[in-house]
C-alpha positions as CSV (number, residue, x, y, z in Angstrom):
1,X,-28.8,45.4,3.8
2,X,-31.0,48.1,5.5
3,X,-34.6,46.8,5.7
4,X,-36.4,50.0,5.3
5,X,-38.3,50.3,2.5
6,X,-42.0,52.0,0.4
7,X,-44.3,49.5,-1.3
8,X,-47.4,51.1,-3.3
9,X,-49.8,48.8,-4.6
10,X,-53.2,49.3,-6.5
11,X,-55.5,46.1,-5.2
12,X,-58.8,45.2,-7.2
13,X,-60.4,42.4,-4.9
14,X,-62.6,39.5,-5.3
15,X,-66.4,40.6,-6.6
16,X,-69.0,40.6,-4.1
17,X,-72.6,40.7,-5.7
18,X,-72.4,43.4,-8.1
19,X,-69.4,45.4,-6.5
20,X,-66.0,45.2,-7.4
21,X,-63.4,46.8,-4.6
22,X,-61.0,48.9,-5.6
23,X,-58.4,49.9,-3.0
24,X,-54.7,51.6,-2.7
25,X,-51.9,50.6,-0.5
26,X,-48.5,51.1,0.7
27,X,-46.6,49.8,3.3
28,X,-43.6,51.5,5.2
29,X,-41.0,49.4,6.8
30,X,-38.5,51.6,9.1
31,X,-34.7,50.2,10.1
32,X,-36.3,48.4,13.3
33,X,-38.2,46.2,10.9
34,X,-41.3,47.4,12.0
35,X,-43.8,47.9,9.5
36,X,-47.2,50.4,8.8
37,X,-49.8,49.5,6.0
38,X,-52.0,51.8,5.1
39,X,-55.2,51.6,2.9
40,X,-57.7,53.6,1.0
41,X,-60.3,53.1,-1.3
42,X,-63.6,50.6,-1.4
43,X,-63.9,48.2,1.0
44,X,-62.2,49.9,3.9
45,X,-62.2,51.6,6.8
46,X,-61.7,55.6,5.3
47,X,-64.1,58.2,3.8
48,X,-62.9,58.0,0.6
49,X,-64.5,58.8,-2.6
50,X,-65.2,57.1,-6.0
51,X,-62.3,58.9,-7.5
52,X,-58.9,58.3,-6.2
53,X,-57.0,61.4,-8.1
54,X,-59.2,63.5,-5.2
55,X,-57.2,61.9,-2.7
56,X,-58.8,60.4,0.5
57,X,-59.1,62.5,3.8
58,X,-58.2,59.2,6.2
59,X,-57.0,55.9,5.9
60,X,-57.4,52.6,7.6
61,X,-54.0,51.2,9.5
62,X,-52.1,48.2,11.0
63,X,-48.7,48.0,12.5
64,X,-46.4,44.9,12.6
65,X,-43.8,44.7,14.6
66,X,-40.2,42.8,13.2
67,X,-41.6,39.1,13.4
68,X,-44.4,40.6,10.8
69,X,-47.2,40.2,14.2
70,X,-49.7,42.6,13.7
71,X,-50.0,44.7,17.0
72,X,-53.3,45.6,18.3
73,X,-54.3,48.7,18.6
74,X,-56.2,50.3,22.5
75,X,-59.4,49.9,21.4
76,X,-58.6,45.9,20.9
77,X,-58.6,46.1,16.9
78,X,-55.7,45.3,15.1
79,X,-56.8,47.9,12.4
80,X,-57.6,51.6,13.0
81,X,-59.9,53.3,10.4
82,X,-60.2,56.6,9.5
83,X,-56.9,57.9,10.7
84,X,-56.3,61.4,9.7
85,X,-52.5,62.7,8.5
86,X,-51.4,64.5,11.6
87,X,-52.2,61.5,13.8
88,X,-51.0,58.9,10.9
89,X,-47.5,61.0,11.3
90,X,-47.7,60.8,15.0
91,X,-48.5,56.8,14.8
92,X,-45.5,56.3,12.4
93,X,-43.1,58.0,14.5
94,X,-44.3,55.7,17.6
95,X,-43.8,52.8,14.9
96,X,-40.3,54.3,14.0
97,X,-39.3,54.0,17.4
98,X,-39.7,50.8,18.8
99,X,-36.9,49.2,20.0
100,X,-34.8,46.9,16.9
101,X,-34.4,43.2,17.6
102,X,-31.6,42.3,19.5
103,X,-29.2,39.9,17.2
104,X,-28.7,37.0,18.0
105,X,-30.3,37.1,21.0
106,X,-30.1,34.2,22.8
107,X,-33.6,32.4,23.8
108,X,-34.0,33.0,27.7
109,X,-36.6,30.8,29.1
C-alpha cells in the first residue's frame, strides 16, 4: 500500500482568555514516508487574515521524516513560519527526496 497521501483539517483550539484559535491544516506524506504539515490561521506563525476564503500569503511548517521525528530546521526551530509558496514548493521537493527507509534493514551497531 503506497503511503503517500493529503490530509486537510479545520482545527478550533482550546480558548485562551477571550480568544478562540481558529486554524487550517494539511499534511503531505510523499512515498519515502516523509511527511510536511502546513498551518494557517490564528495562533500561528503566518500573516493571515480574519477571513480564511482570502487565503493566507505564508504558512508556518514542520517536516517529519519516516519514524514521524520532526526535523529541525537551520535556524534550530523545528517550525518555520511565514514560508511563502515558491519556497514552500522548493522545501517539499527537498522533503520529496530524501532517501526511503531501507527494509528490513538490519540494526548495525
Amino acid at each position: 500500500m503506497s503511503k503517500e497521501r493529503f490530509v486537510f483539517d479545520i482545527q478550533e483550539l482550546p480558548r485562551v482568555g477571550e480568544t478562540t484559535w481558529r486554524c487550517h491544516s494539511s499534511k503531505i506524506t510523499f512515498s519515502n514516508g516523509w511527511t510536511i504539515s502546513m498551518i494557517y490561521g490564528s495562533g500561528t506563525y503566518c500573516n493571515c487574515t480574519a477571513k480564511f476564503d482570502d487565503g493566507c500569503p505564508d504558512v508556518e511548517i514542520a517536516i517529519m521524516d519516516h519514524n514521524g521525528v520532526m526535523i529541525e530546521f537551520k535556524h534550530g526551530d523545528t517550525v518555520k513560519g511565514f514560508t511563502k509558496p515558491d519556497e514552500l514548493s522548493d522545501i517539499m521537493q527537498w522533503v520529496k527526496n530524501q532517501p526511503k527507509p531501507k527494509e528490513n534493514a538490519e540494526n548495525v551497531s
